[in-house]
Biopython code that builds the backbone (N, CA, C, O; Angstrom):
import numpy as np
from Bio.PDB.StructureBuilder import StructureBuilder

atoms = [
    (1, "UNK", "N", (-76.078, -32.266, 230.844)),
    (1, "UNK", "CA", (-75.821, -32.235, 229.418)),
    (1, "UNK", "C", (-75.847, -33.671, 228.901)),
    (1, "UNK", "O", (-75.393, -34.624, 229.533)),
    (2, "UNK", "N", (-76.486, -33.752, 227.547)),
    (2, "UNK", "CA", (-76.394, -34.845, 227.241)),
    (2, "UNK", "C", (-75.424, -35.459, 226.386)),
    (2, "UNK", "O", (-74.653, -34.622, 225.916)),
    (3, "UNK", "N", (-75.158, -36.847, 225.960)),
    (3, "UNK", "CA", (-74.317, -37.226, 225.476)),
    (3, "UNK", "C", (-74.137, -36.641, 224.087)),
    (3, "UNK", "O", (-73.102, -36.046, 223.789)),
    (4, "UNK", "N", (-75.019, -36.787, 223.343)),
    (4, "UNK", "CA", (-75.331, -35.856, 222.362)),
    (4, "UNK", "C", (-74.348, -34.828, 221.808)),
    (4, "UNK", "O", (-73.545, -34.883, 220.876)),
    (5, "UNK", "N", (-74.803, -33.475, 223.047)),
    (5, "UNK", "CA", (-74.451, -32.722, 223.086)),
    (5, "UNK", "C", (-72.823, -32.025, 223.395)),
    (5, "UNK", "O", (-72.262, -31.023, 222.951)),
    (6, "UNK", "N", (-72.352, -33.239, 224.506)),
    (6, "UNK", "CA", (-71.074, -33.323, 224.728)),
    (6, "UNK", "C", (-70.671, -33.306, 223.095)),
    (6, "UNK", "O", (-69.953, -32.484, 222.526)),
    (7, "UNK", "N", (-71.494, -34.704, 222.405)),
    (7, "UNK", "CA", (-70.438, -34.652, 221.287)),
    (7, "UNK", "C", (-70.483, -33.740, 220.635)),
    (7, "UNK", "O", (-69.373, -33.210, 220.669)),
    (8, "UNK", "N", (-71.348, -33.041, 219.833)),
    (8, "UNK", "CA", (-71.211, -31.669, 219.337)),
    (8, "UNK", "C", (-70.929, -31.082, 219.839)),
    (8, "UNK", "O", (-71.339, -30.203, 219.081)),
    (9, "UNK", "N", (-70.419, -30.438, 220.755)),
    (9, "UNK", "CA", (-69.364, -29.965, 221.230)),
    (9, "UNK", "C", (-67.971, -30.424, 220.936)),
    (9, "UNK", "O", (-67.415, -29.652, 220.155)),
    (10, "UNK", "N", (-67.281, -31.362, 221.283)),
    (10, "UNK", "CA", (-66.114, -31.762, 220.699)),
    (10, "UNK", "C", (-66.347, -31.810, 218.875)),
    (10, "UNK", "O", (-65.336, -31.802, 218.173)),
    (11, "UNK", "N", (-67.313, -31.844, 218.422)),
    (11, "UNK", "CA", (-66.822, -31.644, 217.354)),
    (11, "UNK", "C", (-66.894, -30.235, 216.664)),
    (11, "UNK", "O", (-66.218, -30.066, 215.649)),
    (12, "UNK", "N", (-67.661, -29.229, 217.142)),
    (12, "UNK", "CA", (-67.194, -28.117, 217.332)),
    (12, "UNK", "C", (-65.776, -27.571, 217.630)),
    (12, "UNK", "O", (-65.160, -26.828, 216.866)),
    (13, "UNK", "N", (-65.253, -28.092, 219.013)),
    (13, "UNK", "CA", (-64.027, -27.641, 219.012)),
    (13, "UNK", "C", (-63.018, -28.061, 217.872)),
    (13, "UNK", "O", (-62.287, -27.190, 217.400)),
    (14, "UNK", "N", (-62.966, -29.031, 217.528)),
    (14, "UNK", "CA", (-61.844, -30.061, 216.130)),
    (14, "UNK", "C", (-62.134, -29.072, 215.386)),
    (14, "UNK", "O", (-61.193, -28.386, 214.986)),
    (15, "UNK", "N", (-63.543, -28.707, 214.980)),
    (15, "UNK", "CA", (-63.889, -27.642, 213.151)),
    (15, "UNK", "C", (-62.722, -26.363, 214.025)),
    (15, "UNK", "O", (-62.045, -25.706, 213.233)),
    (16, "UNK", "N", (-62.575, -26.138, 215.101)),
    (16, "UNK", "CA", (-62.421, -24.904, 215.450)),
    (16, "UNK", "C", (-60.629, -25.091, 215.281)),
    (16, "UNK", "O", (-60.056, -24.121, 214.786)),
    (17, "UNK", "N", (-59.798, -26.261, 215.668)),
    (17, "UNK", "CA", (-58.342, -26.327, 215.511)),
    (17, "UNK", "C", (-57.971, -26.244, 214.453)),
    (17, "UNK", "O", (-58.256, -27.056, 213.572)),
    (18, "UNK", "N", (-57.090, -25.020, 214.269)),
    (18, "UNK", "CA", (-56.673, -24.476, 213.355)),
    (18, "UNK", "C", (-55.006, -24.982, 212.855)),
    (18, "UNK", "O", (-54.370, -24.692, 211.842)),
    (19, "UNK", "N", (-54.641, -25.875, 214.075)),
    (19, "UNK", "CA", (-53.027, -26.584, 214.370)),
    (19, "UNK", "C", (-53.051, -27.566, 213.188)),
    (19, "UNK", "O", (-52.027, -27.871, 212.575)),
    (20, "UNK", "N", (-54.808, -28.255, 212.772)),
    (20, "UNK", "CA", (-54.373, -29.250, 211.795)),
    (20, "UNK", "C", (-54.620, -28.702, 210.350)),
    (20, "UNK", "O", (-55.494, -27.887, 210.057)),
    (21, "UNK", "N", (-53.747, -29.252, 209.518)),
    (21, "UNK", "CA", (-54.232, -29.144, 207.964)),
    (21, "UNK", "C", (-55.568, -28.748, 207.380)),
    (21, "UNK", "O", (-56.394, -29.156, 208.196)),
    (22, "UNK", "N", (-56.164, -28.192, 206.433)),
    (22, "UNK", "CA", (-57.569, -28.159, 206.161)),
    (22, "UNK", "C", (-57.890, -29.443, 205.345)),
    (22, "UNK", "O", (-57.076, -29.780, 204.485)),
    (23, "UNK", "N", (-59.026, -30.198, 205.546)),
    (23, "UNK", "CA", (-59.067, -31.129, 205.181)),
    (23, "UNK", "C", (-58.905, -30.912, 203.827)),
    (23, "UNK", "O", (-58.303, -31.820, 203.253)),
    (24, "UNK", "N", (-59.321, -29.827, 203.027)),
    (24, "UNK", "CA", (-59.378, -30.189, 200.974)),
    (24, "UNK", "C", (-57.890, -29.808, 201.037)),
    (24, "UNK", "O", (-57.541, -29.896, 199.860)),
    (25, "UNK", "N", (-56.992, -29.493, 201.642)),
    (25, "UNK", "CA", (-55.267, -29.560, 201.385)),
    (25, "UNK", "C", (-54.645, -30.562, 202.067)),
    (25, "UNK", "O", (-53.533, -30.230, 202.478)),
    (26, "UNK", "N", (-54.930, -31.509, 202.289)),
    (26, "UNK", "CA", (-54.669, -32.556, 203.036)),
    (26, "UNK", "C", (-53.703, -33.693, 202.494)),
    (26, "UNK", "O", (-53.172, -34.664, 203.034)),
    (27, "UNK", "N", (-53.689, -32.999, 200.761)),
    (27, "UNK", "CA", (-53.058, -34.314, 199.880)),
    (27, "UNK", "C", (-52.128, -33.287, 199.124)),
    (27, "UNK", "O", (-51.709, -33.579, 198.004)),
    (28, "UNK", "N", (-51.797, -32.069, 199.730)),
    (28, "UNK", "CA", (-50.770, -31.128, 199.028)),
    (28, "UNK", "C", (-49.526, -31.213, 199.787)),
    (28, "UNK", "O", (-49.513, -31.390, 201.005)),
    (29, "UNK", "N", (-48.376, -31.074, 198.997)),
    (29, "UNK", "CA", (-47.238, -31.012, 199.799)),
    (29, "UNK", "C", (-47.052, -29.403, 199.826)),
    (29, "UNK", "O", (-46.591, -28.931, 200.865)),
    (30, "UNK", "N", (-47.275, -28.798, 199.092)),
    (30, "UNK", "CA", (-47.254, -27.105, 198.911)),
    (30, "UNK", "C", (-48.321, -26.117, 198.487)),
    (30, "UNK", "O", (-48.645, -26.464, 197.351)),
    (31, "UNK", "N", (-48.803, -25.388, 198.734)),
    (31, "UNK", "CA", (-49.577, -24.511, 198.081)),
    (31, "UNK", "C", (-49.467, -24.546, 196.424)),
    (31, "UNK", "O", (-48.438, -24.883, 195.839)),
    (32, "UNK", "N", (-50.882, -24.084, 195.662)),
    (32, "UNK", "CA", (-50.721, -23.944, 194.538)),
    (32, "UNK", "C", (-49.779, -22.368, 194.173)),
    (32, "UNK", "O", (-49.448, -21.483, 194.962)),
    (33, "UNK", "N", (-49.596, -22.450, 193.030)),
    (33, "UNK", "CA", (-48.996, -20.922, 192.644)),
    (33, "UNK", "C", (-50.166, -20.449, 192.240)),
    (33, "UNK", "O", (-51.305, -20.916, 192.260)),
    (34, "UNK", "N", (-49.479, -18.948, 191.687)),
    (34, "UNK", "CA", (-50.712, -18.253, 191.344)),
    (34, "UNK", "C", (-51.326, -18.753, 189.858)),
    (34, "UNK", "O", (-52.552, -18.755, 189.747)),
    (35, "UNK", "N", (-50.592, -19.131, 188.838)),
    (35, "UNK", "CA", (-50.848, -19.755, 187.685)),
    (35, "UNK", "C", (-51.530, -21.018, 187.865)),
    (35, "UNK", "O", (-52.315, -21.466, 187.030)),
    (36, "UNK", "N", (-51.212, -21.637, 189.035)),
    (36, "UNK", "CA", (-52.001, -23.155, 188.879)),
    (36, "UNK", "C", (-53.269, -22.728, 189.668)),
    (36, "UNK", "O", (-54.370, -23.277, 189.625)),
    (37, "UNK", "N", (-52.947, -21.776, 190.309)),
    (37, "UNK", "CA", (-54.524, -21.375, 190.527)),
    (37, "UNK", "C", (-55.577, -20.680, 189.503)),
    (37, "UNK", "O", (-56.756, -21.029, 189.547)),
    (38, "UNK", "N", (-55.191, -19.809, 188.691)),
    (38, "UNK", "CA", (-55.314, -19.324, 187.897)),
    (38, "UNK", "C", (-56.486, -20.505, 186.992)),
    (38, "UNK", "O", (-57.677, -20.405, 186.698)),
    (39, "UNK", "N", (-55.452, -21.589, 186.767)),
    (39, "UNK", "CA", (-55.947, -22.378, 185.651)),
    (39, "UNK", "C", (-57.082, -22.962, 186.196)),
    (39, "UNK", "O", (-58.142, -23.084, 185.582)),
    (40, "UNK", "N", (-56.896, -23.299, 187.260)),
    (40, "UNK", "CA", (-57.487, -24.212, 188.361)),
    (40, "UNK", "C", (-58.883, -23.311, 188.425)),
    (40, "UNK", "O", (-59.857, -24.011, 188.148)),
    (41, "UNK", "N", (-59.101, -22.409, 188.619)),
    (41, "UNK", "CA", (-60.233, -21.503, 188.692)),
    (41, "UNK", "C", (-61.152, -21.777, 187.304)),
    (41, "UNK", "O", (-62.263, -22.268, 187.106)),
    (42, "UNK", "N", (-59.926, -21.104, 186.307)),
    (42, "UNK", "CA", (-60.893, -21.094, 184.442)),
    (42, "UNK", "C", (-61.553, -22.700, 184.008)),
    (42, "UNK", "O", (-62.554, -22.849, 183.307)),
    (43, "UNK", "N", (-60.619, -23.971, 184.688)),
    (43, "UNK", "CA", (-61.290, -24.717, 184.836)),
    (43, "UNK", "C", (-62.493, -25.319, 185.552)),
    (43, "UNK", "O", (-63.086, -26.328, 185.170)),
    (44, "UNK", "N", (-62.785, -24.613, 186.603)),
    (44, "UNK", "CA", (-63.915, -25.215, 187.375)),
    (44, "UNK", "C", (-64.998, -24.368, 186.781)),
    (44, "UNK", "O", (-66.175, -24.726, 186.832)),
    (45, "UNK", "N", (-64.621, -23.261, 186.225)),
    (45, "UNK", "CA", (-65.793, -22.302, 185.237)),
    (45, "UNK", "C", (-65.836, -23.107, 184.027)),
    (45, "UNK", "O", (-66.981, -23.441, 183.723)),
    (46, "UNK", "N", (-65.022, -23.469, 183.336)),
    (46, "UNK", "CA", (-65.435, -24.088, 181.929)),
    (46, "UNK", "C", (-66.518, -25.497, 182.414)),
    (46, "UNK", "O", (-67.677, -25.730, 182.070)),
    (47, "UNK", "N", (-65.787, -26.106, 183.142)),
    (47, "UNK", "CA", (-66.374, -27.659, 183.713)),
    (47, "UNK", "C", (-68.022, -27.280, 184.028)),
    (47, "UNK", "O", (-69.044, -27.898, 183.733)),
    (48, "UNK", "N", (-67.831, -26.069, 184.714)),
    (48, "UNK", "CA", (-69.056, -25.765, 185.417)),
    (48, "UNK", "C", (-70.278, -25.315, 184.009)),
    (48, "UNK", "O", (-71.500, -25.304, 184.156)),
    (49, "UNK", "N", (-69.550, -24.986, 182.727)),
    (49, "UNK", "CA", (-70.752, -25.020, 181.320)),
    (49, "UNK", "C", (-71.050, -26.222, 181.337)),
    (49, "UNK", "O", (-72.201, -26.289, 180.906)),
    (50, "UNK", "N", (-70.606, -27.419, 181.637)),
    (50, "UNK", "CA", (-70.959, -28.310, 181.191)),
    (50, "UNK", "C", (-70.283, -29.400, 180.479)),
    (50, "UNK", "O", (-70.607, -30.578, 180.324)),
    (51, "UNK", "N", (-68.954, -28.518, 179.962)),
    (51, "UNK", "CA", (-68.495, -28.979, 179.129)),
    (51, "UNK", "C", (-67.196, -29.929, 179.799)),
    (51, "UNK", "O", (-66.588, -29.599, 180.818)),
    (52, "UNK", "N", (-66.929, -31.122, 179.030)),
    (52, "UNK", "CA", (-65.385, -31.758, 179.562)),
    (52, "UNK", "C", (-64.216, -32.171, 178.465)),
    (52, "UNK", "O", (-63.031, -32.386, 178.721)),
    (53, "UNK", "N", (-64.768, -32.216, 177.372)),
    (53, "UNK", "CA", (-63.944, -32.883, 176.009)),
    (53, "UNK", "C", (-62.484, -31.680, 176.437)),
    (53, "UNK", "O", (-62.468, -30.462, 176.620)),
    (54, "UNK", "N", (-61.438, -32.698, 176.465)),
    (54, "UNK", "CA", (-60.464, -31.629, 176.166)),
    (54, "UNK", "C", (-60.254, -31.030, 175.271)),
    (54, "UNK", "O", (-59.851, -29.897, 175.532)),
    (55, "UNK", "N", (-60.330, -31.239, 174.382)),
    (55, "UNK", "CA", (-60.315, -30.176, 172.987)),
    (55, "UNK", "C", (-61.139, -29.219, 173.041)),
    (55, "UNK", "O", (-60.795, -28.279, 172.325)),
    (56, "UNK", "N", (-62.251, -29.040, 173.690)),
    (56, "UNK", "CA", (-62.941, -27.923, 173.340)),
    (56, "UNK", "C", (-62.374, -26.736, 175.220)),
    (56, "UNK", "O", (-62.022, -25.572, 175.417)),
    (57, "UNK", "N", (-62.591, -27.865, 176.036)),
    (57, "UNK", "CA", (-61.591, -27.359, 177.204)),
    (57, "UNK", "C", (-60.774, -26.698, 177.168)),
    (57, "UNK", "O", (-60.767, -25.663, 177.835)),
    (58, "UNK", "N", (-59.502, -27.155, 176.150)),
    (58, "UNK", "CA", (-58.540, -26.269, 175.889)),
    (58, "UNK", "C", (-58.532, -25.264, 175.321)),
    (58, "UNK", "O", (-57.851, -24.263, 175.546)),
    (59, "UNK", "N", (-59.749, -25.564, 174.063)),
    (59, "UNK", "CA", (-60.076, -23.909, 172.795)),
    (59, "UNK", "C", (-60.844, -22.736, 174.157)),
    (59, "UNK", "O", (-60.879, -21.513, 174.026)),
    (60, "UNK", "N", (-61.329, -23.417, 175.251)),
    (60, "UNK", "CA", (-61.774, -22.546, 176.010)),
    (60, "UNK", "C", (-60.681, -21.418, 176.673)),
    (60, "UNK", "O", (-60.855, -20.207, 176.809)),
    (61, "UNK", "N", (-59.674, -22.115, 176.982)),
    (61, "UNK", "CA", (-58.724, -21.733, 177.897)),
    (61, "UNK", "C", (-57.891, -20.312, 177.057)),
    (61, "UNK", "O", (-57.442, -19.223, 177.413)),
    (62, "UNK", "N", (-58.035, -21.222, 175.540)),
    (62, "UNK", "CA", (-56.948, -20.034, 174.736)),
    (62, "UNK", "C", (-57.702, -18.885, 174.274)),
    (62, "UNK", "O", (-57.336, -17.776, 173.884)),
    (63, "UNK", "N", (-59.114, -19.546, 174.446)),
    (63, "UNK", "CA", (-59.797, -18.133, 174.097)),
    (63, "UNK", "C", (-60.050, -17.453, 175.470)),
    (63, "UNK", "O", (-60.182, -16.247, 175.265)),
    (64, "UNK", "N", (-60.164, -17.739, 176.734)),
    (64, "UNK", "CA", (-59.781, -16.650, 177.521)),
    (64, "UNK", "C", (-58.457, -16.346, 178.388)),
    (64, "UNK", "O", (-58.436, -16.089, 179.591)),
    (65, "UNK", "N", (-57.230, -16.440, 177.413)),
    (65, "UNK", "CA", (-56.179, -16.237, 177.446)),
    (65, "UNK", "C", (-54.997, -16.634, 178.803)),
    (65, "UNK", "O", (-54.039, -16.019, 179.271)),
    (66, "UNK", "N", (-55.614, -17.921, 179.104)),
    (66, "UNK", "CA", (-55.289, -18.294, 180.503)),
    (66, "UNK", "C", (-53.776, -18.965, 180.243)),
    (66, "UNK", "O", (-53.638, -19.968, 179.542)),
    (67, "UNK", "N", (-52.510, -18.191, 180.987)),
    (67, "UNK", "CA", (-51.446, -18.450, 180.858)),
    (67, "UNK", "C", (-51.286, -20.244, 181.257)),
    (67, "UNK", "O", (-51.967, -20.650, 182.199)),
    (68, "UNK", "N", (-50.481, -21.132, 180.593)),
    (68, "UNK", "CA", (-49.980, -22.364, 181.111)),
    (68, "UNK", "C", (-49.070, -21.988, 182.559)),
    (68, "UNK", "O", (-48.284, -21.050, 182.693)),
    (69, "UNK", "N", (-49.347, -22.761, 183.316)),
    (69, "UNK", "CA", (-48.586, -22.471, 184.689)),
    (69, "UNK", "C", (-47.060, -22.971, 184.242)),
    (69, "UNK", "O", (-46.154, -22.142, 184.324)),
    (70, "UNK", "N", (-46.765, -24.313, 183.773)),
    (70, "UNK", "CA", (-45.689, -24.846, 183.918)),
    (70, "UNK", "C", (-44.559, -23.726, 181.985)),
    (70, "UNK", "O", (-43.536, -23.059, 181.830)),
    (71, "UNK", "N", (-45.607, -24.200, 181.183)),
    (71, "UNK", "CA", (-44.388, -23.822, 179.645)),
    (71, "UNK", "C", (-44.685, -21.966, 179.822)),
    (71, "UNK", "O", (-43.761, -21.329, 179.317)),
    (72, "UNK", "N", (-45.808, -21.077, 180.448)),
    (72, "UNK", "CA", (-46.092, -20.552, 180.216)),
    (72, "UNK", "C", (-46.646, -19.578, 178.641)),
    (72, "UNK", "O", (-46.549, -18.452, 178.153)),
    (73, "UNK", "N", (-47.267, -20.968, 178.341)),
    (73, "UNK", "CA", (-48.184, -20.846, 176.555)),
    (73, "UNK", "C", (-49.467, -20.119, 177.024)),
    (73, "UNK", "O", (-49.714, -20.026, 178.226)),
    (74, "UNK", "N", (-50.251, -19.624, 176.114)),
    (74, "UNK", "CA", (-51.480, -19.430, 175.755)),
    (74, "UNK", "C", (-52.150, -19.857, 174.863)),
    (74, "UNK", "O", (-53.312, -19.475, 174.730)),
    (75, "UNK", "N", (-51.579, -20.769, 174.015)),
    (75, "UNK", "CA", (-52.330, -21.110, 172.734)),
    (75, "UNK", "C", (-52.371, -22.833, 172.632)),
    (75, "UNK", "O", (-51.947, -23.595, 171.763)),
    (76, "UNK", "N", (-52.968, -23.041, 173.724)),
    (76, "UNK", "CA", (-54.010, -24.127, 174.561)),
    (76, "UNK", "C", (-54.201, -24.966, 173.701)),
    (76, "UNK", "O", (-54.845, -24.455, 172.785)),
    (77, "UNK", "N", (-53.881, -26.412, 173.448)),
    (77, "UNK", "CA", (-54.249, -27.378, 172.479)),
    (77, "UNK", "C", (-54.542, -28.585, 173.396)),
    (77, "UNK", "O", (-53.950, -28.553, 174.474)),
    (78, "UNK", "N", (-55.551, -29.912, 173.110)),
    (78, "UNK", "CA", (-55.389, -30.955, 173.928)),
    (78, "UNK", "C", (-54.692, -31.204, 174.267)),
    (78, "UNK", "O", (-54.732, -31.505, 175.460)),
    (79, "UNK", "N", (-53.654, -31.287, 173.672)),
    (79, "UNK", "CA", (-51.960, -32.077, 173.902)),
    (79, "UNK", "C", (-51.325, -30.696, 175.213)),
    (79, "UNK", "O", (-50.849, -31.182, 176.239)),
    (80, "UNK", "N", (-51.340, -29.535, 175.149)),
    (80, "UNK", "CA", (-50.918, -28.592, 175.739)),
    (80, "UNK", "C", (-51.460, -28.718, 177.417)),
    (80, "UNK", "O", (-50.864, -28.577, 178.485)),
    (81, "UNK", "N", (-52.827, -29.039, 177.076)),
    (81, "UNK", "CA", (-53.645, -29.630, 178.486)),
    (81, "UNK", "C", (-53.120, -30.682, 179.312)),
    (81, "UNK", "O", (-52.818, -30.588, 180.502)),
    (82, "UNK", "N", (-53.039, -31.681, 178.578)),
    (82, "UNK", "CA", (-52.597, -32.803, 178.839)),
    (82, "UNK", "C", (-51.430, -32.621, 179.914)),
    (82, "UNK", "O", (-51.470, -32.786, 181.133)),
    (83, "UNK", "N", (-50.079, -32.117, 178.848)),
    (83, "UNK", "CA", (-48.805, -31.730, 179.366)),
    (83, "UNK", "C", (-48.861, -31.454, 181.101)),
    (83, "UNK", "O", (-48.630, -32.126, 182.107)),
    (84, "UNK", "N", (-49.342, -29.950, 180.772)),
    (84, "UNK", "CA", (-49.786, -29.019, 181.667)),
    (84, "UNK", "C", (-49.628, -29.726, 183.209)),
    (84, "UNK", "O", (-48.886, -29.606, 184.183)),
    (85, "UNK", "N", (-51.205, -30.815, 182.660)),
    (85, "UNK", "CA", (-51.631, -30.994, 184.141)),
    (85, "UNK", "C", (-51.054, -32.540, 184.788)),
    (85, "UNK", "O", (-51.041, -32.948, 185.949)),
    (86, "UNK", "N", (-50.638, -33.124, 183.619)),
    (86, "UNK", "CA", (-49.559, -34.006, 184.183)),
    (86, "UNK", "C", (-48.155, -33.404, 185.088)),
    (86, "UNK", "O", (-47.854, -33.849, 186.195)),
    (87, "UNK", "N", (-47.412, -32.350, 184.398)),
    (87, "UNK", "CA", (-46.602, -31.701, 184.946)),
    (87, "UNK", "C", (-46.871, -31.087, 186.505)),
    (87, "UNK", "O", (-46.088, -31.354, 187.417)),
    (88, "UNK", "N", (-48.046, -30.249, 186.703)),
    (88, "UNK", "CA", (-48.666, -29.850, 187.548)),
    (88, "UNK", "C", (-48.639, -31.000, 188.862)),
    (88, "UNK", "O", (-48.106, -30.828, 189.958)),
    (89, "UNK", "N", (-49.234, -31.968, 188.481)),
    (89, "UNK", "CA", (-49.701, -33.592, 188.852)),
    (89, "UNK", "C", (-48.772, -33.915, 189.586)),
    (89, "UNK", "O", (-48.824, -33.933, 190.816)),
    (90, "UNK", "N", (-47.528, -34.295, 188.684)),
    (90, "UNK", "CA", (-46.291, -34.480, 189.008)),
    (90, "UNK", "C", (-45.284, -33.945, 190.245)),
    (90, "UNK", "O", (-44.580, -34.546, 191.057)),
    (91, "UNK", "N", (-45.634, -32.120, 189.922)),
    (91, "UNK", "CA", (-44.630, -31.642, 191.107)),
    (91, "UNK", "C", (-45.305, -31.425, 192.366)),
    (91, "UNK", "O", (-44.659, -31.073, 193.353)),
    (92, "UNK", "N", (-46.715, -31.631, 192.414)),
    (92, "UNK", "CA", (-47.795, -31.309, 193.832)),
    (92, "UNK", "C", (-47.111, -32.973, 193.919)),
    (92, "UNK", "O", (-46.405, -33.091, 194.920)),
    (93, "UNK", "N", (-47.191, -34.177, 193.112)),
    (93, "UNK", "CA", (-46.719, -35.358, 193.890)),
    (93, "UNK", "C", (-45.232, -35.138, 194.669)),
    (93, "UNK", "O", (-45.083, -35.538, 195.824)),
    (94, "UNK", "N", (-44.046, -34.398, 193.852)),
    (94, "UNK", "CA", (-42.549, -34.641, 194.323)),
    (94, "UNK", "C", (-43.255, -33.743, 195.839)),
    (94, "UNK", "O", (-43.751, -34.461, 196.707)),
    (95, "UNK", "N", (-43.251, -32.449, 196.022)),
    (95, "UNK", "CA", (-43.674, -31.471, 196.979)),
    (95, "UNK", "C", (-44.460, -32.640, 198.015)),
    (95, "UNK", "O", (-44.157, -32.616, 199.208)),
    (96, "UNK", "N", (-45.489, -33.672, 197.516)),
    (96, "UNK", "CA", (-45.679, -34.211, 198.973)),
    (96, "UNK", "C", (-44.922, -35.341, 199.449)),
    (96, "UNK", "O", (-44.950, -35.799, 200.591)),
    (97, "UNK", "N", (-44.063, -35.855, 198.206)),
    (97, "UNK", "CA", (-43.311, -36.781, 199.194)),
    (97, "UNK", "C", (-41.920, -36.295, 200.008)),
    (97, "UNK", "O", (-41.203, -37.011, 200.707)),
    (98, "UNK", "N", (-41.751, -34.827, 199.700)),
    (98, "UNK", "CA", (-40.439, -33.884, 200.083)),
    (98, "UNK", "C", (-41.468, -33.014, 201.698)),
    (98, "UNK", "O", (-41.030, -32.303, 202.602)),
    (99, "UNK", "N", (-42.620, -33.421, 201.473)),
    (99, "UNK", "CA", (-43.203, -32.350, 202.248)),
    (99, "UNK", "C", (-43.943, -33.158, 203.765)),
    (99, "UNK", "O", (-43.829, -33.025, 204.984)),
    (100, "UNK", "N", (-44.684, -33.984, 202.861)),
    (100, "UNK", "CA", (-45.360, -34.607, 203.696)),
    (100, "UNK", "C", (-46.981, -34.182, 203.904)),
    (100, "UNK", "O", (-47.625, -33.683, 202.981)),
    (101, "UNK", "N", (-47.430, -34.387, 204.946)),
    (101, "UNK", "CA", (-48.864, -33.861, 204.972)),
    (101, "UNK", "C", (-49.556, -32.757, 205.218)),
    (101, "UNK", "O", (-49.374, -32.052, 206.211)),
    (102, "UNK", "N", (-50.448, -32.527, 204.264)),
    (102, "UNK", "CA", (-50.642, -31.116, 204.496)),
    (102, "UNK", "C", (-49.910, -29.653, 203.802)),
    (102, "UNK", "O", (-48.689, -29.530, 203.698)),
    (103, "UNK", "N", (-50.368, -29.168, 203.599)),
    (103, "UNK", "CA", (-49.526, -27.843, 202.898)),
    (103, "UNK", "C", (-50.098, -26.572, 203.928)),
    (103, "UNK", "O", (-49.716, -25.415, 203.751)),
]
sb = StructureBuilder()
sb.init_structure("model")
sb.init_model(0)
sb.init_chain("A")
sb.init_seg("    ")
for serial, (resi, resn, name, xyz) in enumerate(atoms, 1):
    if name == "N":
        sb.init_residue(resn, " ", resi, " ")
    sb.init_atom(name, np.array(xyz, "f"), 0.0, 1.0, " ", f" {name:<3s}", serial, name[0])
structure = sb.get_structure()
């Protein structure tokens, strides 16, 4: 066997350990909820039109009635965005310094 191959192999096995963190949660101290997922989703669909201006971001959100995770609003304004994902921001930061690595 060649050297090569040894190595793909070991790096096969690493993709395969399931003991460590996944690398895209790697900077969470906790899982999202279902609301920050929620948002988290309607955003990668709005982003994904094209669009980024928060103001029109947000008229997106209230027109498809996507609950605020943290005030639990629907009637989505820049400023409401803003809040939101600072707040959001905020407690995934307290959760990883209470948590540590990985969620």
């Amino acid at each position: 066997m060649s050297g090569h191959d040894a190595f793909k192999d070991r790096l096969t096995e690493r993709a395969q350990d399931t003991s460590r963190p996944a690398l895209a949660n790697q900077c969470r101290g906790r899982d999202l909820e279902p609301a920050e997922m929620a948002l988290a989703e309607a955003l990668m669909k709005i982003y994904g039109t094209g669009e980024h201006e928060f103001a029109k971001v947000a008229a997106a959100l209230a027109e498809q009635g996507v609950t605020a995770p943290k005030s639990g609003r629907t009637d989505w304004t820049e400023a409401l965005l803003c809040e939101e994902l600072k707040a959001i921001n905020a407690d995934l930061d307290a959760a990883y310094e209470a948590q540590g690595y990985g969620a």
